[in-house]
C-alpha positions in Angstrom: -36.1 -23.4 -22.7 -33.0 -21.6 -21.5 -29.8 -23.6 -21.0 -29.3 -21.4 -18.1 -30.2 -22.7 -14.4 -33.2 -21.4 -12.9 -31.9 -20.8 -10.2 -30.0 -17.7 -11.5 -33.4 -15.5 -11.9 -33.0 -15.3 -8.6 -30.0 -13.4 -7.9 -28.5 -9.8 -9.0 -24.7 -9.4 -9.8 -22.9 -7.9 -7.5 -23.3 -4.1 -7.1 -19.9 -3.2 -5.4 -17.8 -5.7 -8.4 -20.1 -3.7 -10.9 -19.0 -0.2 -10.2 -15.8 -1.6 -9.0 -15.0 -2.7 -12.8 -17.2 0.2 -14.3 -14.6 2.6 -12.7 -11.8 0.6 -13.8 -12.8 0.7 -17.0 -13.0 4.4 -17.5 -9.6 5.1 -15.9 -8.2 2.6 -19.1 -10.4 4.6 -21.4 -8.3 7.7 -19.9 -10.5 9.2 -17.1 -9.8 10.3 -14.0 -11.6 8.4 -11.9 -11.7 8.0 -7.9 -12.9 4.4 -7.0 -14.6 4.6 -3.4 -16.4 1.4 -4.1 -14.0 -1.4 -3.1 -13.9 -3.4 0.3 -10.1 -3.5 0.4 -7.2 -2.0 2.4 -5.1 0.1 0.7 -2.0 -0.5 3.0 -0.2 -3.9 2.1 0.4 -7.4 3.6 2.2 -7.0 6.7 6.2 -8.3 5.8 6.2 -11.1 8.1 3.0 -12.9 6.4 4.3 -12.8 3.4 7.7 -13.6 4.6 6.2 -17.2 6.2 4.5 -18.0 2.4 7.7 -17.7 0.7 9.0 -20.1 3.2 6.3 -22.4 3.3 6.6 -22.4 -0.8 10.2 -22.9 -0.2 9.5 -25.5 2.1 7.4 -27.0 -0.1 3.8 -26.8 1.0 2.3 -26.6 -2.1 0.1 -29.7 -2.0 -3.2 -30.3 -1.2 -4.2 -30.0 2.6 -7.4 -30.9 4.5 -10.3 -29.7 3.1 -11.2 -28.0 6.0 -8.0 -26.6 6.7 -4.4 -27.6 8.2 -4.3 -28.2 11.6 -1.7 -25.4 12.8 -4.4 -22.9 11.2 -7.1 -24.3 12.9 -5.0 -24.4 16.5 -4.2 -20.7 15.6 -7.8 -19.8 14.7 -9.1 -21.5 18.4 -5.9 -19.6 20.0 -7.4 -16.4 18.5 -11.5 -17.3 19.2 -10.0 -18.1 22.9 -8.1 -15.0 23.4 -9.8 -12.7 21.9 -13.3 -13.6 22.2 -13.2 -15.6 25.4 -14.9 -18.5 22.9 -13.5 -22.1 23.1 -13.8 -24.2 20.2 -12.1 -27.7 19.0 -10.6 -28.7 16.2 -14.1 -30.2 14.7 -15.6 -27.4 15.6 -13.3 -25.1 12.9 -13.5 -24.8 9.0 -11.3 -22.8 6.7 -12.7 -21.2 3.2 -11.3 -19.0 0.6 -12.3 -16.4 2.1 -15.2 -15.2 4.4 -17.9 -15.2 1.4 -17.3 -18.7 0.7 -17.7 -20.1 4.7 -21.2 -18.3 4.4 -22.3 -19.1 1.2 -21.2 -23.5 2.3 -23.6 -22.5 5.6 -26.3 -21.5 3.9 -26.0 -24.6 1.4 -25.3 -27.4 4.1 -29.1 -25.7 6.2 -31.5 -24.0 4.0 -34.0 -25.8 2.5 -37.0 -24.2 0.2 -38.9 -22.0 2.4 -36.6 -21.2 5.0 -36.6 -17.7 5.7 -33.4 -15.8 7.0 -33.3 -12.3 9.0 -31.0 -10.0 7.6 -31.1 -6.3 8.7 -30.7 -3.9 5.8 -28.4 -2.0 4.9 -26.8 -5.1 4.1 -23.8 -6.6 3.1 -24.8 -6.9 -1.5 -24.0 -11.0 -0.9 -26.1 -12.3 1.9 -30.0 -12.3 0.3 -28.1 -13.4 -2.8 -26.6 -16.7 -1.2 -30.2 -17.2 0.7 -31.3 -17.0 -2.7 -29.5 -19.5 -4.6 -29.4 -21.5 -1.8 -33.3 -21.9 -2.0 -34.2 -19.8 0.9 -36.0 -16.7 1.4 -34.4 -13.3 2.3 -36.5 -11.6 5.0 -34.8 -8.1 5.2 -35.9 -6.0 8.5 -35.0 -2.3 7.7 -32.9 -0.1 9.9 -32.3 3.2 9.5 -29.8 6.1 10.2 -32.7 6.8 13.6 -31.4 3.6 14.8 -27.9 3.6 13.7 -28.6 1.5 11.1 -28.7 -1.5 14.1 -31.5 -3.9 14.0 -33.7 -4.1 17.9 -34.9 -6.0 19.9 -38.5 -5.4 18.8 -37.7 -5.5 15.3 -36.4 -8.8 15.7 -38.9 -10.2 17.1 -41.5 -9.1 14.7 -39.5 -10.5 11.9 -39.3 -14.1 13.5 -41.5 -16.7 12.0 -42.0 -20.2 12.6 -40.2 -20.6 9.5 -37.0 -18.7 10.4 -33.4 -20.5 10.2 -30.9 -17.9 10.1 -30.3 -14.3 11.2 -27.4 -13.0 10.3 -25.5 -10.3 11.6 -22.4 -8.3 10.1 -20.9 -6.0 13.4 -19.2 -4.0 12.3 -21.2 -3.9 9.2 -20.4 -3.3 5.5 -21.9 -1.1 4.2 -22.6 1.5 7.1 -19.8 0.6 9.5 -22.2 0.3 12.4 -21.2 -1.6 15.5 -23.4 -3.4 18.1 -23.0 -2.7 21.6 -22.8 -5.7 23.9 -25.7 -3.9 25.7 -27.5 -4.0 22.0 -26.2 -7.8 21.5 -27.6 -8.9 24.6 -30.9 -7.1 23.5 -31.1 -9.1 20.4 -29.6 -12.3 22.2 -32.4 -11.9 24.7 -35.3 -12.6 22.2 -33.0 -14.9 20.4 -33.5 -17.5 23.5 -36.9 -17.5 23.5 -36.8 -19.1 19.9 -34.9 -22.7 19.7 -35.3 -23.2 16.0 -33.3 -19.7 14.9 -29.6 -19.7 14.8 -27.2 -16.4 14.4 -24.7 -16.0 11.9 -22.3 -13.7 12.5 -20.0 -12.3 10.4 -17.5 -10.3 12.3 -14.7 -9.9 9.8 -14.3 -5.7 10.3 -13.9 -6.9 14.3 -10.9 -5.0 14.4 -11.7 -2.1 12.5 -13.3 0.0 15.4 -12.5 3.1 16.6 -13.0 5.4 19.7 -12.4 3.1 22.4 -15.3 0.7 21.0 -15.3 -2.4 22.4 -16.3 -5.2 19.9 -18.4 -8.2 21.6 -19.7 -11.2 19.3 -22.8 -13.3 19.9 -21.2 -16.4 21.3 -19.3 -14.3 23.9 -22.4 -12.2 25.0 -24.8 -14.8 25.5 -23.1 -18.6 26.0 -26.4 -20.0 26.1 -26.6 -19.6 22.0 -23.1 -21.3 21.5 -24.5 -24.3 19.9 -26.7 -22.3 17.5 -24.1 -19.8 16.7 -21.8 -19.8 13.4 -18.7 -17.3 14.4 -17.5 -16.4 10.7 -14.0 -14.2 10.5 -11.2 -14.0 8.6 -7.6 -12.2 7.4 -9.1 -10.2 4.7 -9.7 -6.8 6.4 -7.2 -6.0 9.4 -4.4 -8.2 8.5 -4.6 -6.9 4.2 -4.7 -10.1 2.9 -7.6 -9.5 0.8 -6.4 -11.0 -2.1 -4.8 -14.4 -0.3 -8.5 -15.7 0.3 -8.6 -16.9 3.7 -11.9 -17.3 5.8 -12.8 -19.2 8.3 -16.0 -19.7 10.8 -16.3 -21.7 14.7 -19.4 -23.3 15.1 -21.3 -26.7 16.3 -19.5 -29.9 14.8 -22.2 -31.0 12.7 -22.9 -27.6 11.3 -19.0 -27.7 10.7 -19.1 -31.1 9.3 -21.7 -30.5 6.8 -20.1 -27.3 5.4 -17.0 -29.7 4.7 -18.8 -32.3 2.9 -20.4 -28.9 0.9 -16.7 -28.0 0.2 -15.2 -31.0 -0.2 -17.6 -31.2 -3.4 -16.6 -27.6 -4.8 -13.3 -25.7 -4.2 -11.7 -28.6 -1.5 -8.8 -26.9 0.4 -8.0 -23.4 0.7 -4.8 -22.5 -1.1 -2.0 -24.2 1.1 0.5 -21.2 1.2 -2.3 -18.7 2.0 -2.8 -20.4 4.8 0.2 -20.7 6.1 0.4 -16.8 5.7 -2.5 -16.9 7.5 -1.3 -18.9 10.9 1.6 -16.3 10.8 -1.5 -13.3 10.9 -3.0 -14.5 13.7 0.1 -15.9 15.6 2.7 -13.1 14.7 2.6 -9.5 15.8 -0.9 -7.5 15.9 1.1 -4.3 16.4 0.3 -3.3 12.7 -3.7 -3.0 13.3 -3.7 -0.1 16.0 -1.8 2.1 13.7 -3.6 1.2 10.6 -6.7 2.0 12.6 -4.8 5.0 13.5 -5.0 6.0 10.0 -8.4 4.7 8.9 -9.9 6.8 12.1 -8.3 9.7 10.3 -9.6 9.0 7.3 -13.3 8.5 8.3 -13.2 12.0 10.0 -12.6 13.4 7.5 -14.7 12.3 5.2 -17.4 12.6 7.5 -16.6 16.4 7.7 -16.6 16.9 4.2 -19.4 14.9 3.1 -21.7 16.8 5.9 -20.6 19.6 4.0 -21.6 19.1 1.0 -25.4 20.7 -0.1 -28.5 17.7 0.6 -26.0 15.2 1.9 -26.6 14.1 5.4 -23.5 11.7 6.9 -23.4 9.6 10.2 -20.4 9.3 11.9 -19.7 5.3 11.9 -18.4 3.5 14.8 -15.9 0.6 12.7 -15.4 -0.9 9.5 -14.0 1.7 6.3 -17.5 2.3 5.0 -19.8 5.5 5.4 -22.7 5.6 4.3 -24.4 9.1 3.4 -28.0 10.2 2.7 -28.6 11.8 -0.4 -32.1 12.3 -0.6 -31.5 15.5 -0.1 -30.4 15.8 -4.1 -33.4 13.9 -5.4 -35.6 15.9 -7.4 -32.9 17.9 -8.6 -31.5 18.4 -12.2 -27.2 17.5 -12.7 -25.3 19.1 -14.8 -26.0 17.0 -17.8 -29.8 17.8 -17.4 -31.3 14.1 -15.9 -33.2 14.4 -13.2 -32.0 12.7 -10.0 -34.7 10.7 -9.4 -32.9 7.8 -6.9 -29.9 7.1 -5.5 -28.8 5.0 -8.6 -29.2 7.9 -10.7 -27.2 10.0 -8.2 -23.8 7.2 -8.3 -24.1 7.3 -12.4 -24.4 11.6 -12.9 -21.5 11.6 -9.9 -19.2 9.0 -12.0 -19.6 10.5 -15.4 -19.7 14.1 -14.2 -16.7 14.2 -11.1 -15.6 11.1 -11.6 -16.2 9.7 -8.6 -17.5 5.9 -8.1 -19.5 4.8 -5.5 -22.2 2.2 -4.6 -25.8 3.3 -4.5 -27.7 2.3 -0.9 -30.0 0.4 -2.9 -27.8 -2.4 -3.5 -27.7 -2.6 0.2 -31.1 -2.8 0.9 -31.8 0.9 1.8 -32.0 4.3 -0.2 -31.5 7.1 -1.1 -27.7 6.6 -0.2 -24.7 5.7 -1.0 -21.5 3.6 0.4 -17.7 5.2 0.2 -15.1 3.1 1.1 -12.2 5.0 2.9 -9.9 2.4 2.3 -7.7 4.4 0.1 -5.2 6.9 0.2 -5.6 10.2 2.2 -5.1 12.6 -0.7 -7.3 10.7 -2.9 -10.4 10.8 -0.5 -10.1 14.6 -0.2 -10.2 15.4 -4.0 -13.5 12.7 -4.3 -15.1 15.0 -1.4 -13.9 18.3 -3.0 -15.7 16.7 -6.1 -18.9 15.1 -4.4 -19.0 19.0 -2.9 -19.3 20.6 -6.5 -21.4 17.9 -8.1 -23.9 18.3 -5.2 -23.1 22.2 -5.6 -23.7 22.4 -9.1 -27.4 20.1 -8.9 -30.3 22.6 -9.4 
């Protein structure tokens, strides 16, 4: 009998981490390697958040805090729901984790019980069928494709639900394809959503900012009131604000919902770190002037790479309304020979001859739920993206 849990032959290591450390490894072994595959903002903490943690560890609040959070982050995280999102939430009604992935994996925990099934439209972010998974639940991915801008619908929803659904969660804009909802395509969904009581929506809008061409980002809560109390609002300072590395999430939702992720938390990490959340009240109550001119760049950025990818031979690459993901077809390269002979024969073959040929790592689209693809992250310097297209070009030029 294994010593091992179970529970672990459900879920896969994370494919993003994987090619994440793969590529860091070969850049130590002396390569030159282009890492496309992380989540993260190249440009740094803003000054003034990291200016208020080296007061507040100056001031000394370094001790623990609430489990659930200190109360000027949880005012500054209703300020924010309220003014941004026209959503009103209380105190009870907010929890702080270390970082987004945490407050979704403590939902999941405190709700699903064996059997449940939860909705998740694929391509999907590598984490959520995982957490469904150790949490005891059942994944139930619905398949969208680049036809329907990778967006689940109204009828597709529907079809999906069961009597035994719990959960459908929803990631706008998404990682890994950057696609945005509407709020004419949120209503849609929030439409059939009505008609079943026992489903709830998770939504996990932490790229909210990260949109570009005059979009105009909606979330479930603010679309359609009537799902309020059946609606988990997760966010956090990871993507717009940089703070990647300071591990702060945090989620408005029904008191008891919020109540039982605390008691989840309370048992495993406790607090968040105290001085990244102080950071954090300074994110969301300081300037936001920062964001438009980051986006500035990252609109630059995905334009480009968007140009060049659709330039390259059997690559086919939508144009992405938000986040700093594309996510390109390759099955127009499958079937074909690389330069080292192997036969491309999915997309996880086409990431592996790409890295050890150009040097290039990315994430294949079956990690996400749908292939033959593959996710870039533009979240990295200008210069750098252009060489990993000018390579992608010859790799793709050079398959026979």
């Amino acid at each position: 009998m294994s010593f091992l849990a179970a529970a672990l032959d459900r879920v896969k290591p994370s494919a993003t981490i994987a090619v994440t450390d793969k590529a860091r490894a070969l850049k130590a072994a002396g390569r030159n390697v282009i890492g496309l595959g992380a989540g993260e903002p190249d440009f740094d903490t803003p000054a003034n958040i990291k200016l208020a943690a080296i007061h507040a560890i100056e001031a000394g609040k370094t001790k623990y805090t609430a489990v659930d959070g200190i109360p000027e982050l949880k005012e500054a995280i209703i300020a924010k729901f309220q003014r941004e999102n026209g959503v009103v939430y209380k105190p009870n009604q907010i929890i702080v984790g270390t970082g987004g992935k945490q407050v979704l994996y403590n939902a999941l925990m405190a709700t699903i019980n064996p059997g449940d099934e939860v909705i998740i439209p694929a391509p999907y972010w590598v984490s959520y069928p995982e957490m469904v998974a150790l949490a005891g639940g059942e994944p139930v991915p619905v398949v969208c494709t680049a036809a329907t801008g990778f967006k689940l619908g109204a009828e597709a929803l529907e079809r999906a639900i069961t009597p035994k659904t719990k959960w459908v969660i929803l990631c706008s804009p998404s990682n890994p394809t950057g696609a945005a909802y509407t709020r004419a395509e949120l209503k849609a969904l929030t439409d059939v959503l009505v008609k079943h009581p026992h489903v709830w929506v998770m939504t996990d809008d932490m790229y909210e900012h990260l949109v570009y061409d005059d979009f105009q980002f909606t979330t479930v809560a603010q679309v359609e009131p009537s799902l309020y109390d059946r609606t988990l609002t997760v966010n956090g300072v990871s993507k717009a604000y940089c703070m990647t590395g300071w591990r702060i999430g945090y989620a408005g939702g029904p008191a008891q919902l919020i109540k039982a992720m605390s008691t989840i938390q309370s048992q495993s990490t406790s607090n968040p770190c105290s001085i990244a959340q102080w950071a954090s009240v300074e994110a969301l109550n300081g300037p936001q002037d920062f964001i438009p001119a980051n986006n500035k760049v990252f609109k630059e950025r995905r334009d480009l790479v968007v140009s060049m990818l659709n330039q390259a031979n059997g690559i086919e690459c939508p144009r992405p309304e938000g986040a700093f993901y594309v996510y390109p077809s390759c099955a127009g390269t499958i079937g074909k020979k690389a330069p080292s002979g192997n036969l491309i024969s999915n997309d996880e073959q086409f990431v592996t001859e790409l890295l050890e040929t150009e040097g290039v790592a990315v994430v294949q689209g079956s990690a996400f739920g749908l292939g033959p693809a593959f996710r870039i992250s533009y979240a990295t310097k200008t210069s750098d993206l252009e060489d990993a297209c000018k390579r992608i070009q010859r790799f793709c030029g050079n398959l026979r």
